[in-house]
C-alpha positions as CSV (number, residue, x, y, z in Angstrom):
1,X,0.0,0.0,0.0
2,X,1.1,3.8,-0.7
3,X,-0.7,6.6,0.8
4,X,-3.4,4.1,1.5
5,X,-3.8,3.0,-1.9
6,X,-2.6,-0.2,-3.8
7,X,0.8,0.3,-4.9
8,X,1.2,-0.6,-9.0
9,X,3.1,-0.8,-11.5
10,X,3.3,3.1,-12.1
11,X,4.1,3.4,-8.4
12,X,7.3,0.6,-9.5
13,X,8.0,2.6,-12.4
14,X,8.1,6.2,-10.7
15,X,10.5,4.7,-7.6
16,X,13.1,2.7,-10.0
17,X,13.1,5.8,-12.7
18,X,11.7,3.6,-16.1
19,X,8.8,3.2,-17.3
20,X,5.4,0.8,-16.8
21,X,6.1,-1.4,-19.7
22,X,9.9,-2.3,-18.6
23,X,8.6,-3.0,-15.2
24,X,6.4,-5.3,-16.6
25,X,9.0,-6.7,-18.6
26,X,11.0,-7.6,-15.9
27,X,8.2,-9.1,-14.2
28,X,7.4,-11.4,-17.3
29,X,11.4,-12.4,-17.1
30,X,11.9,-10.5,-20.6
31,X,15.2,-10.3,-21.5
32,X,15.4,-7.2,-23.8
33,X,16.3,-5.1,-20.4
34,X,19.4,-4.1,-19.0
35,X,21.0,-5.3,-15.9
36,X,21.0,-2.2,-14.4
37,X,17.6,-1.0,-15.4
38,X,16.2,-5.1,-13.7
39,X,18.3,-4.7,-10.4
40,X,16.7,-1.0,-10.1
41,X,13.1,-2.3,-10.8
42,X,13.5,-5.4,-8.5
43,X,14.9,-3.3,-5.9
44,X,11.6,-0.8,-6.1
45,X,9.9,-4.0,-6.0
46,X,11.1,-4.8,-2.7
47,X,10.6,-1.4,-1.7
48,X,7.5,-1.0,-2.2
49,X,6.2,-4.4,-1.4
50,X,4.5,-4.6,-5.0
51,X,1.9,-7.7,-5.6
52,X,1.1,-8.0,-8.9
53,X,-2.8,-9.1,-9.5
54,X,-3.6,-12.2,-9.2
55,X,-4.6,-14.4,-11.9
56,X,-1.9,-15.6,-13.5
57,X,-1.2,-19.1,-11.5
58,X,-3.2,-22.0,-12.0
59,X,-6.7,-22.2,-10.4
60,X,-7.9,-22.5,-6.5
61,X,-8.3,-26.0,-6.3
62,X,-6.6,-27.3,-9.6
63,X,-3.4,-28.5,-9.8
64,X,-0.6,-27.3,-11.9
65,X,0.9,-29.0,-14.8
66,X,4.7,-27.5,-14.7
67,X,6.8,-26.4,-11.8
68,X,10.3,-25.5,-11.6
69,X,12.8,-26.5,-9.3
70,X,16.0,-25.0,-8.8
71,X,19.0,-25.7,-7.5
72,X,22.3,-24.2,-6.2
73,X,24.2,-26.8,-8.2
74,X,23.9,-30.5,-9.4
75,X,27.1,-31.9,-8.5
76,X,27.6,-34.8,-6.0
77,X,24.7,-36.5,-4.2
78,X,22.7,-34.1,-1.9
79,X,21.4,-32.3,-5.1
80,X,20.5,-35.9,-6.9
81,X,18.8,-37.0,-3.4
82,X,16.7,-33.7,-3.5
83,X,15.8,-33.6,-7.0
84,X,14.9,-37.8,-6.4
85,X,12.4,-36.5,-3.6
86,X,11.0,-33.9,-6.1
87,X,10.8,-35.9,-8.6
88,X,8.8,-38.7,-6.4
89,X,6.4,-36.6,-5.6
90,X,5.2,-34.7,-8.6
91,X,5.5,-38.1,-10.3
92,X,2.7,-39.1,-7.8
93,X,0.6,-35.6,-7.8
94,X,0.7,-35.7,-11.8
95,X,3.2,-33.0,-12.1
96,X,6.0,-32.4,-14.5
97,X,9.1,-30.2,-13.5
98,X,11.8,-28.0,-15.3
99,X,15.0,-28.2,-13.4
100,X,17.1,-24.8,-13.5
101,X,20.6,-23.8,-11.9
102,X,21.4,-20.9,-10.3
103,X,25.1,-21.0,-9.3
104,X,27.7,-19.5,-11.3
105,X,25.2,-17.2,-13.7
106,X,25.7,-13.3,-14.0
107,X,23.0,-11.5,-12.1
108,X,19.7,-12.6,-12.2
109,X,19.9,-14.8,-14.7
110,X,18.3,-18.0,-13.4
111,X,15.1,-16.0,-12.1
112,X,14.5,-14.7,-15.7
113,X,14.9,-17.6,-17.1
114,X,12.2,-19.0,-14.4
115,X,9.7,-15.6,-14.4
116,X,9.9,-16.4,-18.7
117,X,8.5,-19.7,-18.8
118,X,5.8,-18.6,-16.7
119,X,5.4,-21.5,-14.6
120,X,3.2,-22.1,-12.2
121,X,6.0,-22.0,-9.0
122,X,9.1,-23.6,-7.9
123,X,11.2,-25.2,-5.5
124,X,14.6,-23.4,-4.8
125,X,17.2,-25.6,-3.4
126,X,20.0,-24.2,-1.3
127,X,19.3,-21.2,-3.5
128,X,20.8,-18.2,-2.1
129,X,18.0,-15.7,-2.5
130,X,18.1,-12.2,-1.8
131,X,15.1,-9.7,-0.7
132,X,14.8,-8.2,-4.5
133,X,14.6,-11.7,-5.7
134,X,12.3,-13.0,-3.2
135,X,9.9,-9.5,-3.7
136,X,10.0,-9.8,-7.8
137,X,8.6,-14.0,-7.4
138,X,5.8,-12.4,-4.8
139,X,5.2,-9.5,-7.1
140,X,5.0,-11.8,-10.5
141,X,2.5,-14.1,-8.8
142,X,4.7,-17.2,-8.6
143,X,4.5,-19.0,-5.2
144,X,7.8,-20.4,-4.0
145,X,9.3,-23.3,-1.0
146,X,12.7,-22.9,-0.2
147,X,14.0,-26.1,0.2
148,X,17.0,-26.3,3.1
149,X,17.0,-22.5,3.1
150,X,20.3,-20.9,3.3
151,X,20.0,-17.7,5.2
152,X,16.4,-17.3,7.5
153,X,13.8,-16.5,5.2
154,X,11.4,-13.9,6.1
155,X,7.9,-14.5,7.0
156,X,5.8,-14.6,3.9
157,X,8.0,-17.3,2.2
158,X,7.2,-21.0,3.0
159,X,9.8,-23.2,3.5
160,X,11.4,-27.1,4.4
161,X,14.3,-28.0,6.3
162,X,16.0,-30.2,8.7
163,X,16.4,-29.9,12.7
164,X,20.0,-28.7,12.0
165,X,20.1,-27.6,15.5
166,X,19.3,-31.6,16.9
167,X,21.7,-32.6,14.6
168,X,24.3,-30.8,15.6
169,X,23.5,-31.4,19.5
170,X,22.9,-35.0,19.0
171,X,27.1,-35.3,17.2
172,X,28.4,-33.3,20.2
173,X,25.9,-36.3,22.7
174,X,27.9,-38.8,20.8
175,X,31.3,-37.6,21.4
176,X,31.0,-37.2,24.4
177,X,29.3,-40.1,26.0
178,X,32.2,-41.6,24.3
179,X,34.5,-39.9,26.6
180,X,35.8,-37.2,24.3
181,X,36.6,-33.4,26.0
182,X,38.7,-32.3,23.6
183,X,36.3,-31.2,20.4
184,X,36.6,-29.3,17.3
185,X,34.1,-28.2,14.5
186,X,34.4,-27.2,10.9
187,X,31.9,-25.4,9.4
188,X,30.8,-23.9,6.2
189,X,29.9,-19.8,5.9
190,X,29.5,-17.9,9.0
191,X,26.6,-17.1,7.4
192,X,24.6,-20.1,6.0
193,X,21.6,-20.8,8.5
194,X,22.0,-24.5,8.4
195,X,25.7,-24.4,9.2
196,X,25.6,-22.1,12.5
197,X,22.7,-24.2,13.7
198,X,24.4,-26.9,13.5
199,X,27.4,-25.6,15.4
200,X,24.8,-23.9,17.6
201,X,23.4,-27.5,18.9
202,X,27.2,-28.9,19.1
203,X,28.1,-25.8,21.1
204,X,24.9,-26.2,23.7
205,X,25.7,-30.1,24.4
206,X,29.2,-28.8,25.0
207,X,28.6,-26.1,27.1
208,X,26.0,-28.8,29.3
209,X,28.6,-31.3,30.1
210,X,30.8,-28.4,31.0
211,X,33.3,-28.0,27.8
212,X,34.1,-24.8,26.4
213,X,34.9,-24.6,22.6
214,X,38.0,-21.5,22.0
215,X,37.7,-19.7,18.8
216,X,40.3,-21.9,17.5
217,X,38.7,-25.0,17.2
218,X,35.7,-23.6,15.4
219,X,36.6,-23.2,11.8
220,X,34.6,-22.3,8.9
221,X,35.5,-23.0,5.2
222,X,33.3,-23.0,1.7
223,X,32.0,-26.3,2.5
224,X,34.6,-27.8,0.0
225,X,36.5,-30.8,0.5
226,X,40.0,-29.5,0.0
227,X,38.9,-26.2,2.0
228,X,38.0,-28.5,5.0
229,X,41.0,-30.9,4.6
230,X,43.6,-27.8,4.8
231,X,41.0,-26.2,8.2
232,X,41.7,-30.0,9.6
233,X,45.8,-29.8,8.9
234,X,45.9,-26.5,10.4
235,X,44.2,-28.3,13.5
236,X,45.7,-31.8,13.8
237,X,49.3,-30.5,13.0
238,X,48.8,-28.5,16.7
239,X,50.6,-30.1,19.4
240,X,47.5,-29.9,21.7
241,X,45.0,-31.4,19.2
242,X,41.4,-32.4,19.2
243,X,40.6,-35.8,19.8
244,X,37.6,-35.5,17.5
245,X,36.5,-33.4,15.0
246,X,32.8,-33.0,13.9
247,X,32.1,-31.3,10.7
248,X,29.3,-30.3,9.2
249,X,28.7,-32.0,6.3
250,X,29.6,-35.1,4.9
251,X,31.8,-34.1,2.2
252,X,34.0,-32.0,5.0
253,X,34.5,-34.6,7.2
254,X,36.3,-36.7,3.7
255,X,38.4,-33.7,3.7
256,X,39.6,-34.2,7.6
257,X,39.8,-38.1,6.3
258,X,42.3,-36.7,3.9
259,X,44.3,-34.3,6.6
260,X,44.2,-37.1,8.9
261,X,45.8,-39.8,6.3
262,X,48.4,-37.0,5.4
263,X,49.6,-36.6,8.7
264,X,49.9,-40.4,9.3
265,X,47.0,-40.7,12.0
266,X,44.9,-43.7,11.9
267,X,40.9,-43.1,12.5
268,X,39.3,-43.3,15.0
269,X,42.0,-44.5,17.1
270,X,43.6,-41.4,16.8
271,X,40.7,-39.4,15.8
272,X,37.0,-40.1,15.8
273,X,35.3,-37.8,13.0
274,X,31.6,-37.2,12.7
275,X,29.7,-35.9,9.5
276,X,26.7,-34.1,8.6
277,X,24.0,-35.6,5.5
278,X,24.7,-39.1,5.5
279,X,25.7,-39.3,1.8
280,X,26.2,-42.4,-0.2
281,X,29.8,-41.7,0.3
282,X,30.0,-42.6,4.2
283,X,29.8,-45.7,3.9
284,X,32.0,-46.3,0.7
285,X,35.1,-45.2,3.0
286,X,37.1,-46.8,5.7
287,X,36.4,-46.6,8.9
288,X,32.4,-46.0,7.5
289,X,31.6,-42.4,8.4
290,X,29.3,-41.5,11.4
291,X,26.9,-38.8,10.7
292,X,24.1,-37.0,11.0
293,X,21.8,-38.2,8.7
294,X,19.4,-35.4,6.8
295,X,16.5,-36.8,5.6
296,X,16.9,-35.1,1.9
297,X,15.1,-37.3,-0.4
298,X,12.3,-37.0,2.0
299,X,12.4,-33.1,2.1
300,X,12.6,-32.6,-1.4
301,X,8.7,-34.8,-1.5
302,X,7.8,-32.0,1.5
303,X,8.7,-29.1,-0.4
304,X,6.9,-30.0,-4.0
305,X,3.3,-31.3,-2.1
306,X,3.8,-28.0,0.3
307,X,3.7,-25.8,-3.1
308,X,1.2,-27.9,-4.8
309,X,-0.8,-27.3,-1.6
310,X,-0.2,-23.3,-1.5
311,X,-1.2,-23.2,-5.0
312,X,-4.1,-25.0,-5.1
313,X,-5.0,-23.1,-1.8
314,X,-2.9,-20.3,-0.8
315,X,-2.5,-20.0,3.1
316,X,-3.0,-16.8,4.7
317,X,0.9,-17.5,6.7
318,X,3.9,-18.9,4.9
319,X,4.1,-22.9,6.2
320,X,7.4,-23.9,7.5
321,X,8.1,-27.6,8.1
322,X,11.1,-29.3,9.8
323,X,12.2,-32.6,9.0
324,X,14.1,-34.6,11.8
325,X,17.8,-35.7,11.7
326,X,19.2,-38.9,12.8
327,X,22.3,-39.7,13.8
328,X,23.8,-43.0,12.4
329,X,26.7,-44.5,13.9
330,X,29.5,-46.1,12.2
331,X,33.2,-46.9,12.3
332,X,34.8,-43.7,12.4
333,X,33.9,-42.5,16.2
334,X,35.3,-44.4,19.6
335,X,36.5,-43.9,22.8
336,X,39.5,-41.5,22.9
C-alpha cells in the first residue's frame, strides 16, 4: 500500500526511474532489459512491497501441470537425493518439473529464465536468494518453498528444512558419551543458516557437560573438500589437538579423512570424526563415516506437495516444516 492505496506498476516505475512497460518486462522475465535498469526495478519491487494481480497461476483447487525446481548446483549426491524427492512426488501428484541452476550465472539470470516460462511455481534448493529476488517472485505471482533455506527466510516465504540444530546437538551427545573433551568443528559460511545451527546445537551439548569450545577449534571454510582438509591440517598438526573433529557435512568430514591420512593418523584410534548428511559416500570409506543423517530425499517430497498445496490453496501465513535428523553410527567414532 502507498498513501493508503494499492501500490502498482506506475508506483514501481516512478521509484526505479523507467517506465510501466519495462517494469512489466521484468516481471514477465523478458530479456530485452538491462541489468541495471532489472536490479533497479526489483529493488523498487522490494521497496515498495508490489503484488502483482492475481490471476496468472493456476486455479484454487486445480493442480498445476509445470513447476520449476532450482537448485544451487547439481554436482555430488545431496542435489540428486533432493531432485529424487521432487521428482517422487510430482510423479505421484501428476506434475511435470523444469530443473534450473542458479550458481555460477551473472545476475539474475536463473530468475529470468524462471519468471519467462511462466510457470506455475518452484522449489529453490539451497538457492541463495536475496530480498529483490524473493519480492519480484511475490510481485509476479509465482509461489515459492525454499527447500534447506540458506539464510532465514522472512515470514511470507514458506519453506522445508532439517532440525539442523538436533543434529548438531545429538554429534556433540555422541562424542562425548564416548569420553571425548577435547572437540573441534568445521563449518561452512559464518553465514549459511543451516551451518551455524548446526554448530549452535554442538556448542549447547558442549557447554551442558561443562566444555568450552575457543575460537580456534571452530573453523569455517566454503563447504569444500580440499577447503575442509587444509582447516583439519591446520588443527591436527597442533601439538595440543582435538581428539575428535565433527564437521558439518559429509563431504568435510572426507576432507579431515584426507588431513588425517596425510599426517599419518589412523581413524578413530587417533581421531573419531563425525559428519553431517549421511551421503552415499559414508559408507563407501574406511572406517564408514558416522553422521548425521538429513533426511533429503524425504524433504525434497515435502517441499513439492507444500507448493502444490499453497497453489491450489494459498494460506494466509507462509508454512514452515522441519524434518528430523538422525544420527547414524559407524566406524569412524570411539572412545579416545
Amino acid at each position: 500500500m502507498r498513501n493508503g492505496q494499492r501500490t502498482t506498476l506506475a508506483h514501481v516505475a516512478e521509484r526505479a526511474g523507467t517506465t510501466v512497460p519495462t517494469v512489466s518486462k521484468v516481471l514477465s522475465g523478458r530479456s530485452d532489459v538491462s541489468s541495471q535498469t532489472r536490479s533497479r526495478v526489483m529493488r523498487a519491487v522490494a521497496e515498495l512491497d508490489y503484488r502483482g494481480r492475481s490471476g496468472k497461476g493456476t486455479a484454487r483447487g486445480r493442480t498445476p501441470s509445470l513447476v520449476d525446481l532450482v537448485l544451487s548446483g547439481v554436482e555430488g549426491t545431496w542435489a540428486n537425493r533432493a531432485l529424487s524427492g521432487v521428482e517422487r512426488a510430482a510423479a505421484g501428484a501428476g506434475v511435470d518439473i523444469v530443473v534450473s541452476v542458479a550458481r555460477d550465472q551473472p545476475g539474475d539470470a536463473w530468475l529470468t529464465r524462471l519468471l519467462d516460462r511462466d510457470l506455475r511455481g518452484a522449489v529453490l534448493a539451497l538457492v541463495d536468494t536475496t530480498p529483490a529476488q524473493l519480492a519480484t517472485l511475490a510481485a509476479a505471482n509465482v509461489p515459492i518453498v525454499l527447500l534447506d533455506p540458506v539464510t532465514q527466510p522472512p515470514g511470507s516465504v514458506a519453506s522445508v528444512g532439517a532440525s539442523n540444530w538436533a543434529g548438531g546437538r545429538a554429534a556433540a551427545e555422541h562424542l562425548i558419551a564416548l569420553g571425548h573433551r577435547d572437540l573441534a568443528v568445521i563449518g561452512g559460511s559464518r553465514r549459511h543458516l543451516y551451518s551455524q545451527a548446526r554448530i549452535d546445537g554442538f556448542r549447547s551439548a558442549a557447554a551442558e557437560a561443562g566444555i568450552t569450545l575457543a575460537e580456534g577449534r571452530v573453523l569455517h571454510t566454503d563447504w569444500h573438500r580440499f577447503s575442509a582438509a587444509d582447516a583439519a591440517t591446520a588443527l591436527l598438526s597442533a601439538e595440543d589437538r582435538p581428539t575428535a573433529v565433527f564437521a558439518c557435512s559429509d563431504n568435510m568430514a572426507l576432507g579431515v579423512y584426507d588431513a588425517a591420512e596425510a599426517l599419518g593418523l589412523r581413524l578413530p584410534d587417533d581421531l573419531s570424526v563425525i559428519g553431517f548428511d549421511d551421503l552415499p559416500e559414508c559408507q563407501w570409506v574406511r572406517p564408514a563415516l558416522t553422521t548425521v543423517r538429513q533426511p533429503i530425499a524425504e524433504m525434497g517430497e515435502a517441499a513439492l506437495r507444500m507448493l502444490l498445496r499453497i497453489i491450489a490453496d494459498p494460506p494466509r501465513t507462509a508454512p514452515r516444516e522441519e524434518l528430523a535428523t538422525t544420527l547414524i553410527t559407524r566406524g569412524s567414532t570411539t572412545e579416545p
